[in-house]
C-alpha positions as CSV (number, residue, x, y, z in Angstrom):
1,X,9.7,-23.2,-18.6
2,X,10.0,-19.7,-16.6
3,X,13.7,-18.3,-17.3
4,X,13.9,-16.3,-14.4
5,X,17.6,-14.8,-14.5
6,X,16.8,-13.8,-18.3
7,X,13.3,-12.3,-17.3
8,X,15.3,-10.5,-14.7
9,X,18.0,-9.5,-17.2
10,X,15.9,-7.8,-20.2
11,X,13.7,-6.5,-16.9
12,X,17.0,-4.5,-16.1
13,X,17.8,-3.5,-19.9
14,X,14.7,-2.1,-20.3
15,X,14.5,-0.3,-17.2
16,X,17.9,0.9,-15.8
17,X,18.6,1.7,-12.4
18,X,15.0,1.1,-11.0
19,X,15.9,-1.3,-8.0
20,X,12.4,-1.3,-6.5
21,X,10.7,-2.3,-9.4
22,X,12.9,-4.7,-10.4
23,X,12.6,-6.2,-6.8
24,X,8.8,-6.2,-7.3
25,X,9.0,-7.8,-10.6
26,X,11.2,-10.5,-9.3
27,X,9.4,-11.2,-6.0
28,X,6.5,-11.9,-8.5
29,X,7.7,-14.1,-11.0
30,X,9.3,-16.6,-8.1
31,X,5.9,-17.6,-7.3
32,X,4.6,-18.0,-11.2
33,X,6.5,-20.5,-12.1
34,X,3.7,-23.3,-11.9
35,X,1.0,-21.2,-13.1
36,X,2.9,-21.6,-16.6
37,X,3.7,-24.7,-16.5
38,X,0.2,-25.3,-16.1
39,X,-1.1,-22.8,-18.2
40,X,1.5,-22.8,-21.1
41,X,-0.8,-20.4,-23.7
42,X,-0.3,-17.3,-21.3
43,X,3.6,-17.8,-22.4
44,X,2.8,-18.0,-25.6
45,X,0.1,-15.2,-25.5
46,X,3.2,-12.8,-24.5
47,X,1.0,-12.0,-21.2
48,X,4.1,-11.7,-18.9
49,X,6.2,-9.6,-21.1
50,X,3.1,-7.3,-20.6
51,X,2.1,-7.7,-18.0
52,X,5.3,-6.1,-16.4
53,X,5.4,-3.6,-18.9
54,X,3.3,0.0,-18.0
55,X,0.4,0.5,-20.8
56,X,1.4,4.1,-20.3
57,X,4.1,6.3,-18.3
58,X,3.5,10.2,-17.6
59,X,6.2,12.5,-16.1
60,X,5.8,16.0,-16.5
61,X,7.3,19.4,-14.9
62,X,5.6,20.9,-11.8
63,X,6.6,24.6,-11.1
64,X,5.1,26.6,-8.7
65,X,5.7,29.9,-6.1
66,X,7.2,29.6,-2.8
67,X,5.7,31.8,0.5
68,X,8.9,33.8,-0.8
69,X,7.8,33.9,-4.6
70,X,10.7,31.8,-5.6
71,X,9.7,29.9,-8.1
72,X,10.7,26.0,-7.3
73,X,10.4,23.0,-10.0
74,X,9.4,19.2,-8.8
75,X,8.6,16.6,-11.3
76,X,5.5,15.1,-11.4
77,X,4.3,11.3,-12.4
78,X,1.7,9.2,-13.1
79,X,2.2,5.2,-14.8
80,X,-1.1,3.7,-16.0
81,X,0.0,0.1,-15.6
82,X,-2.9,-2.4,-16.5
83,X,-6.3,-2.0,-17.4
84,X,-7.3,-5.5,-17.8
85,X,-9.8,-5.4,-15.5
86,X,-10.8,-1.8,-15.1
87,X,-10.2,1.4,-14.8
88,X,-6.3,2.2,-13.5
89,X,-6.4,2.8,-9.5
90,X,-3.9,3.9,-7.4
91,X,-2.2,6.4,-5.0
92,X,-0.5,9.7,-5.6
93,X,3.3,9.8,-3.1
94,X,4.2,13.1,-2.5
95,X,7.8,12.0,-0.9
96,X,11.9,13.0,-1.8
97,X,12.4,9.7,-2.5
98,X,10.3,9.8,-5.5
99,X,11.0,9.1,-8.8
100,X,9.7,6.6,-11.9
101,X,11.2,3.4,-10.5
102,X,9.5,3.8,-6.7
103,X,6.1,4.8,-9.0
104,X,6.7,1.7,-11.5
105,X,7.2,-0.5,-8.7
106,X,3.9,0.6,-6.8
107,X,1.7,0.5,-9.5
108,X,3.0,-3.0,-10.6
109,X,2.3,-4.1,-7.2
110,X,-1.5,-2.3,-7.2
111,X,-2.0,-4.8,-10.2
112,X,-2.2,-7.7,-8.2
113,X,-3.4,-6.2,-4.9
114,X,-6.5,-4.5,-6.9
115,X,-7.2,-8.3,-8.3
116,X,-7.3,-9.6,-5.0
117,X,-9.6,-7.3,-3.9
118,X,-12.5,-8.9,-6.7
119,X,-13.7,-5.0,-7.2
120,X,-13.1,-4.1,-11.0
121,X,-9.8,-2.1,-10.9
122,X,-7.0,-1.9,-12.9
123,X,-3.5,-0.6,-11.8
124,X,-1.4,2.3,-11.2
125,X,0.1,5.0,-9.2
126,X,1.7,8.3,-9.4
127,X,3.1,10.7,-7.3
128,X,6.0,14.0,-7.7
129,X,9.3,14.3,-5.6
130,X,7.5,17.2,-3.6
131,X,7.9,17.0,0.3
132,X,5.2,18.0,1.7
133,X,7.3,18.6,4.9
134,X,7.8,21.9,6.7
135,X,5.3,23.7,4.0
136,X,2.9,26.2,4.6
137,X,-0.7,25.2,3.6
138,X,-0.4,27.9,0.9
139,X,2.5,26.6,-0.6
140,X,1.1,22.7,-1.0
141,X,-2.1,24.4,-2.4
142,X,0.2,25.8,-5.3
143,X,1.5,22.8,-5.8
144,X,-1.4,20.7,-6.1
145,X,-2.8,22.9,-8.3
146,X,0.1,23.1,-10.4
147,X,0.6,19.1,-9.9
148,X,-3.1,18.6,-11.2
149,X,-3.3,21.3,-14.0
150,X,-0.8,18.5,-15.9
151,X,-2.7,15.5,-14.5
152,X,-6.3,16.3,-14.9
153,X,-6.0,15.5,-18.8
154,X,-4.9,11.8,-18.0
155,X,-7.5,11.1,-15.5
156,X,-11.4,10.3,-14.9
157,X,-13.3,8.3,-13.4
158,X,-14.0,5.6,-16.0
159,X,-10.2,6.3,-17.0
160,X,-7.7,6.8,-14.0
161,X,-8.8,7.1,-10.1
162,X,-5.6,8.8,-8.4
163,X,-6.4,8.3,-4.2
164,X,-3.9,9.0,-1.0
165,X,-0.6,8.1,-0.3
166,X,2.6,8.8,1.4
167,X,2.7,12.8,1.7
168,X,-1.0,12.7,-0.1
169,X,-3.4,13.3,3.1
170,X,-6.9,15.0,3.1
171,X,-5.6,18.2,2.8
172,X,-4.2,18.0,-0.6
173,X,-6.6,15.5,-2.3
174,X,-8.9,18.2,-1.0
175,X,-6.7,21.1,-2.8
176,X,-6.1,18.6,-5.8
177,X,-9.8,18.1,-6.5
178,X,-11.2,21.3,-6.0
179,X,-8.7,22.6,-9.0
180,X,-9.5,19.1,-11.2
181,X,-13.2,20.9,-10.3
182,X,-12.4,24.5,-11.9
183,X,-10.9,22.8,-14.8
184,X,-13.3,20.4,-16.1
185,X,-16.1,23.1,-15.1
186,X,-17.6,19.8,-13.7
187,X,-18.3,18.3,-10.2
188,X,-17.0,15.1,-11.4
189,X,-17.0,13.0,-7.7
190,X,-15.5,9.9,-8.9
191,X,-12.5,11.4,-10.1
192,X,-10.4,11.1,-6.6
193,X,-10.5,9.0,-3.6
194,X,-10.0,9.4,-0.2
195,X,-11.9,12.6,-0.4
196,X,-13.4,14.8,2.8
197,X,-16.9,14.0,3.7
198,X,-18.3,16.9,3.3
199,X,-17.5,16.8,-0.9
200,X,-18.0,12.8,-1.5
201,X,-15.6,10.7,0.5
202,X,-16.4,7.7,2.1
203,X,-16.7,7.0,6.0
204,X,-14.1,4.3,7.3
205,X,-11.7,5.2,4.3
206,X,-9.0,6.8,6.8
207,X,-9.3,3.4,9.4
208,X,-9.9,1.1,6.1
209,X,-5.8,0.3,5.4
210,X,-4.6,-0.5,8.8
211,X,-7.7,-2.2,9.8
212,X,-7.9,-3.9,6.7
213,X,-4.6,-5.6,7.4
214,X,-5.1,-6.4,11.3
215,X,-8.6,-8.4,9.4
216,X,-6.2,-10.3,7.0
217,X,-3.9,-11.2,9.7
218,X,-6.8,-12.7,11.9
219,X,-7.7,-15.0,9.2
220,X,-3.9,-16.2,9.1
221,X,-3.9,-16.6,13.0
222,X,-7.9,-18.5,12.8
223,X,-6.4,-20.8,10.2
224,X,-3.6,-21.8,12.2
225,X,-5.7,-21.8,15.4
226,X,-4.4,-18.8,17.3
227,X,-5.6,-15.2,17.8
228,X,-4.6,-11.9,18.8
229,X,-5.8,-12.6,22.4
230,X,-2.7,-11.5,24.3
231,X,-0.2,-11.4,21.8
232,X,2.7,-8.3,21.4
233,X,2.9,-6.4,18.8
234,X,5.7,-4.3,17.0
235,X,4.2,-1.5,14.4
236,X,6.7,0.5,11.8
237,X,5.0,4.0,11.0
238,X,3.0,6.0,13.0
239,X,0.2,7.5,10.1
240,X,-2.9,6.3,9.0
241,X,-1.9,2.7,8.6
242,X,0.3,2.1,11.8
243,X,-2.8,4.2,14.2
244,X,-5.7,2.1,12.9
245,X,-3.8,-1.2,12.6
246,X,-2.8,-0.7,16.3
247,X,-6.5,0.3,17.1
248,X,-7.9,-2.7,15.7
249,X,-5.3,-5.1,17.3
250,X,-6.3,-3.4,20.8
251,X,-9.8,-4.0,20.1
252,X,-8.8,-7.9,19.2
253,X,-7.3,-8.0,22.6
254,X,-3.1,-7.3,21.8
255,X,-0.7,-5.5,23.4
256,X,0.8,-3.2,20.9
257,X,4.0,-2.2,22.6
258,X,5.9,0.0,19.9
259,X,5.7,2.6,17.3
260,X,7.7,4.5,15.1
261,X,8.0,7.8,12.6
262,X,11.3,8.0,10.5
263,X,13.5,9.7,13.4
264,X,12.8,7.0,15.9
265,X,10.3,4.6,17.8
266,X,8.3,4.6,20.9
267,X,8.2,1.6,23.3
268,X,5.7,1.4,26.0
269,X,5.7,-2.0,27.4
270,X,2.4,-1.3,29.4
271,X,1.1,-0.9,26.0
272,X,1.0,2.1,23.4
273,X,-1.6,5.1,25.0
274,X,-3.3,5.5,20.8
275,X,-5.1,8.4,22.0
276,X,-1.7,10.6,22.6
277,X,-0.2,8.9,19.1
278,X,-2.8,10.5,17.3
279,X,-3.2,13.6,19.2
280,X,0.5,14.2,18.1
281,X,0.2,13.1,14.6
282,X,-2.9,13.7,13.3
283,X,-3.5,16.9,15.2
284,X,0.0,18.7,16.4
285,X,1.8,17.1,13.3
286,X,5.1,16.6,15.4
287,X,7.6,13.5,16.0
288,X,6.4,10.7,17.9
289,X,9.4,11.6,20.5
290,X,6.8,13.7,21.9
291,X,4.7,10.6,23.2
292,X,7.3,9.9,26.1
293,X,6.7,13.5,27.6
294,X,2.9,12.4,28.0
295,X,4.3,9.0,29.4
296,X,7.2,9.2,31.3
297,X,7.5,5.4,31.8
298,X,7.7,4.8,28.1
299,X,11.1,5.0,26.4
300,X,12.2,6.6,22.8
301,X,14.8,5.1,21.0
302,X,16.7,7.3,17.8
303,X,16.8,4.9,14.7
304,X,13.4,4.0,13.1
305,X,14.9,0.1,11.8
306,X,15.6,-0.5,15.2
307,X,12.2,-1.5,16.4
308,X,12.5,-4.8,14.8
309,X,15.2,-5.4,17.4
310,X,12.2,-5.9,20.1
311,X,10.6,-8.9,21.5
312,X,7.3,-9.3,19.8
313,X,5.0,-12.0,18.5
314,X,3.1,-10.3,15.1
315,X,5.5,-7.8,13.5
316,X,3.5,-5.2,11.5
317,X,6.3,-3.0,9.3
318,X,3.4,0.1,8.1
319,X,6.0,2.9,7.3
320,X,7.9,2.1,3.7
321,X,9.1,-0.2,1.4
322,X,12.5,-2.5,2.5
323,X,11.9,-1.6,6.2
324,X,12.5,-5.0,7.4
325,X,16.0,-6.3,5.6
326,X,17.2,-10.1,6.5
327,X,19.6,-8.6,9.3
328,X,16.7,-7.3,10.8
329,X,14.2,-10.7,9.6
330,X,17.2,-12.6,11.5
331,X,17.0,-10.5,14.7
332,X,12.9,-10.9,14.7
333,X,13.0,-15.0,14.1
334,X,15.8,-15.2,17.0
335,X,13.1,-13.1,18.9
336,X,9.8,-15.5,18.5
337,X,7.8,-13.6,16.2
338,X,5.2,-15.5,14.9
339,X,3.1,-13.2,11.9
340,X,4.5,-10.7,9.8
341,X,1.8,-8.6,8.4
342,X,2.6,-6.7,5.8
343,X,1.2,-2.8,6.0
344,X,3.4,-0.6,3.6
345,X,4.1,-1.7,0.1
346,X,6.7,-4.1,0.2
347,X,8.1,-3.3,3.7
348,X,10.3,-6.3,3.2
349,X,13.5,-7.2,1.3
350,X,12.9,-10.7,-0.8
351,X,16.0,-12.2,1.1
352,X,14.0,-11.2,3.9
353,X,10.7,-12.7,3.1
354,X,12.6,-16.2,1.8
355,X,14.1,-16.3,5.6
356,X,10.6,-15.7,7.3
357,X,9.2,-18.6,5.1
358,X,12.3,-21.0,5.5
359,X,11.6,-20.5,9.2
360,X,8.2,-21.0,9.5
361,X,6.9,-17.6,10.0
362,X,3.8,-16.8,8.2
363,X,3.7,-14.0,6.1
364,X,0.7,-11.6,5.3
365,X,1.9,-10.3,2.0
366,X,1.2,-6.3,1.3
367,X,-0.3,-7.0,-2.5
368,X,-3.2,-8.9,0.2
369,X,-2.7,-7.5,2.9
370,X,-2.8,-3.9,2.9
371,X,-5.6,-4.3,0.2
372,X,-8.0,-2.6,2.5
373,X,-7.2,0.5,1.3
374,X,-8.1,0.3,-2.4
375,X,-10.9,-2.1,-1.6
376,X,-12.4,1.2,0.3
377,X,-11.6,3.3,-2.1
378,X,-13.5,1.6,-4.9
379,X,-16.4,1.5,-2.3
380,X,-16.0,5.2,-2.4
381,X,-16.2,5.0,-5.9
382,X,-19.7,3.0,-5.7
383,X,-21.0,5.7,-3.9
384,X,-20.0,8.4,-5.7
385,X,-21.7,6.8,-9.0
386,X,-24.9,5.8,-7.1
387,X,-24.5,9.2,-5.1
388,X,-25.1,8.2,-1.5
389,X,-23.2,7.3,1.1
390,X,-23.1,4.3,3.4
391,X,-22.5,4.1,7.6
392,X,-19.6,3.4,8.9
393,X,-21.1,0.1,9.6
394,X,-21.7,-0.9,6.0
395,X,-18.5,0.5,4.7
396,X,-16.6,-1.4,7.3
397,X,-18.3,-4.6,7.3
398,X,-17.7,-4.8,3.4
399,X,-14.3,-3.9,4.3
400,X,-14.1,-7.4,6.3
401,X,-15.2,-9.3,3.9
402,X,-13.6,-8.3,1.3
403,X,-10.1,-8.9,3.3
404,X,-11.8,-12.9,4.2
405,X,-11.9,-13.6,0.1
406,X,-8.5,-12.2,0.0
407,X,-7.1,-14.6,2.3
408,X,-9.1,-17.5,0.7
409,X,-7.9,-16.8,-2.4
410,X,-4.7,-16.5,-1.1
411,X,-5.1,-20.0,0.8
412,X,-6.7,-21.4,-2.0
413,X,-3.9,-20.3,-4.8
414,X,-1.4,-21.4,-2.5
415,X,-2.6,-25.4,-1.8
416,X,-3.4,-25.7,-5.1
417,X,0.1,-25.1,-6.7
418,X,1.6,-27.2,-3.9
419,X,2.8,-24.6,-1.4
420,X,-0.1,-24.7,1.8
421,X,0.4,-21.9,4.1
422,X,2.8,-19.7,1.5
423,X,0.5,-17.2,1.6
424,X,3.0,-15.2,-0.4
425,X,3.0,-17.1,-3.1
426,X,-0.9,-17.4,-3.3
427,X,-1.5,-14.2,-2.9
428,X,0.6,-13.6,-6.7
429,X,-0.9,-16.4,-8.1
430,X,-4.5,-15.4,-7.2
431,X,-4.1,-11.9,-8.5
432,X,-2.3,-12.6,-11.2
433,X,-4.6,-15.2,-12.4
434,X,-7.4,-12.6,-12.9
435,X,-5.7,-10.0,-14.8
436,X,-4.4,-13.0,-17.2
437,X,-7.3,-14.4,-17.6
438,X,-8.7,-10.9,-18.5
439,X,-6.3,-10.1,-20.9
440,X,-6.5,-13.4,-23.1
441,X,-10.1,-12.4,-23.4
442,X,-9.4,-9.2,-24.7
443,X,-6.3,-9.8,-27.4
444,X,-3.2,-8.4,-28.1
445,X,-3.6,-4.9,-26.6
């Protein structure tokens, strides 16, 4: 039998004061219970003990020159989690907010998602507690440099594929590869992803997250005989995810009424105007306040947690992890909201997740979910190795796909350990299935 609490307990021991992770680890190992009791020798094989331990964790000092020649000091990190069933992929956060629990907790979650995806990727992630924010170009291109002068020695691209994340845009994978470049004396392509198109990077990578997860929700609505056609829609975030998630659901026919940045959130109940979202935050860089100066009818509202107090049917939380808390899970059930579709990494508090399921409310889980993203990025990878590049077209309808044998494995997992429609739980036992299956193969490593 699965011991939960004690799991939980030597989790904590080992791993003080990392609340995220632990939260990640536990969300898991409530849906594993009958994979062991039907499979018995992965107990006994030790794989969950490591399976939530990182096969390697990397922190290291970052110092660099401000536009003032101060010299300023960040930490940098990078945890290669599993490598079961390939190479280690995952983002790089460049956020405040940083540090190794957040980066533990995201590559233990890219694990799973990377599994679900079929593509042969391992897990991790990395990151530094850098903010990007209110720096000059100059000043991020120091960093970067400095940031990948420690990190080029633990990467490669038959080793460790660092992409995008929060704070990690085109601009610095741009600055981080063209040092990993000067380095290695080597145009080594396959190295990073999410890189420019002129140097390697793959067409529909930028669209691939947000639209990724507005495909995985339309095979939850198809399997429970609804669509998008007319429905409202309530997006967290307002960056790559949140814009091409809300273009997508337009193009499906929904009404995407609100938006948000971490100041505040847009509503427009005539429908969010995408075009003047992304002219002010992929172009002018500024708060999505702005949008209600081009739209005068539209209303801005302080407080970015607040937007879950709105009317909606599909709730789409794509700006951080524990966005959505049970207060907030509470407010949206009282509300009608059908789908919850999961775009950030674990934009949802457990408590909050159990409450969407006791209520009937299907979840799109993030590890499935927002899976898009990597999926892409290893298609990036493909091309790199095979050196062309696809259209849009082909990148995007592999895109699809891949999202419609996420969801059936999902689906699948879940009927067959007795809980239909949990797509939570299938999505963990799917993904989780893989990577143990890979590492029984391979023996105690």
């Amino acid at each position: 039998m699965l011991n939960i609490p004690n799991i939980m307990d030597q989790v904590k021991k080992r791993n003080p004061g990392e609340s995220e992770f632990h939260q990640a680890v536990e969300e898991v190992l409530e849906s594993l219970a009958p994979v062991f009791e039907k499979h018995p020798e992965y107990l006994k094989a030790g794989i969950l003990d490591r399976i939530i331990e990182p096969e390697r964790q990397i922190m290291f000092r970052v110092p660099w020159l401000d536009d003032e020649g101060n010299v300023r000091i960040n930490r940098g990190f990078r945890v290669q989690f599993n490598s079961a069933i390939g190479p280690y992929k995952g983002g790089l956060r460049f956020h405040p907010s940083v540090y190794l629990g957040i980066i533990k907790f995201l590559g233990f979650e890219q694990v799973f998602k990377n599994s679900l995806t079929g593509l042969p990727i391992g897990g991790g992630k990395g990151g530094s507690d850098f903010d990007p924010k209110g720096k000059s170009d100059d000043e991020i291109m120091k960093f970067c440099q400095s940031f990948m002068t420690e990190l080029y020695r633990h990467i490669g691209a038959d080793l460790d594929i660092p992409a995008g994340d929060i704070g990690v845009g085109a601009r610095e994978i741009g600055f981080l590869f063209g040092q990993y470049k000067r380095i290695k004396n080597a145009y080594e392509a396959g190295v990073l992803t999410g890189k420019g198109l002129t140097y390697g990077g793959s067409l529909a990578r930028k669209e691939a997250t947000g639209f990724g997860l507005v495909y995985f929700v339309r095979e939850i609505l198809a399997a429970n005989n609804d669509s998008y056609e007319n429905k409202e829609i309530v997006i967290s975030g307002a960056g790559n995810v949140a814009i091409y998630a809300c273009q997508k659901a337009q193009e499906y026919g929904a009404k995407v009424i609100a938006m948000s940045d971490s100041k505040g959130y847009i509503y427009d109940k005539d429908g969010i105007k995408l075009d003047t979202v992304k002219q002010i935050k992929e172009v002018e860089r500024k708060r999505i306040s702005e949008y209600v100066k081009h739209h005068p009818n539209a209303e801005y509202h302080e407080g970015q947690r607040n937007i879950w107090t709105l009317k909606c049917d599909i709730a789409l939380p794509c700006a951080t992890q524990n966005d959505i808390d049970i207060e907030s899970a509470k407010i949206l059930i009282n509300n009608g909201v059908k789908v919850v579709g999961e775009g950030a990494n674990m934009p949802c508090t457990n408590e909050a997740v159990k409450t969407f399921l006791e209520n009937n409310v299907l979840v799109a889980p993030a590890k499935a979910a927002n899976a898009g993203g990597v999926a892409t990025s290893a298609l990036e990878m493909s091309q790199n190795s095979i050196r062309l590049s696809w259209s849009f077209e082909e990148v995007n309808n592999k895109l699809n796909d891949i999202m419609v044998n996420i969801f059936k494995a999902a689906d699948s997992a879940s009927k067959e350990y007795g809980m239909p429609g949990n797509y939570v739980a299938g999505a963990n036992i799917a993904g989780f299935l893989k990577v143990a299956e890979a590492m029984m193969a391979q023996g105690l490593v």
